[in-house]
N, C-alpha and C positions, 0 to 999 in steps of 0.2 A: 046336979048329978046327971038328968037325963040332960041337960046342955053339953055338958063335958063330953057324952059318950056319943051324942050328935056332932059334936066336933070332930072327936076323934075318928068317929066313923066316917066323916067329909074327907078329913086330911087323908084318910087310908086310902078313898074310891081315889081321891084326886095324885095320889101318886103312885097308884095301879094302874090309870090311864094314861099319866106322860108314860110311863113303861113303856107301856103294847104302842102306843104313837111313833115311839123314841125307837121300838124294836124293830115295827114295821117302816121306817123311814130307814132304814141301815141296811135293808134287803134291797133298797133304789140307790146305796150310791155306787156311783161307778169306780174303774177301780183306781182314777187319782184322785178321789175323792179319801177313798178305803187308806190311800198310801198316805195322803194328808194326815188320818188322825192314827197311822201307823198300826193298822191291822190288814190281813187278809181276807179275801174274799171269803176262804172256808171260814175264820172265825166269825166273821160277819153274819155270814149265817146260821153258824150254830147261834149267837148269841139271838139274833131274830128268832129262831122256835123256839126259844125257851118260854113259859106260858108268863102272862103279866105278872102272878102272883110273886113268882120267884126273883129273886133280887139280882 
């Protein structure tokens, strides 16, 4: 039991922080980078503030 919830509560931090990694990395690309994965710069940053926890 406490294993399970030890797990589960690893897998939850560990894709909280690709998140916030993934979110702040998308505030540095420039904008043929942005035009590659076909977003704009303002979505880019909205999707950047949004906090880790949110999906």
């Amino acid at each position: 039991m406490l294993h399970d919830n030890l797990i589960t509560l690893f897998a939850t931090w560990r894709r909280q922080a690709q998140r916030h990694r993934s979110r702040r990395r998308l505030q540095e690309l420039d904008r043929h980078l942005l035009d590659d994965i076909g977003i704009d710069r303002r979505t880019a940053l909205h999707e950047a503030r949004k906090p880790f926890w949110k999906p």
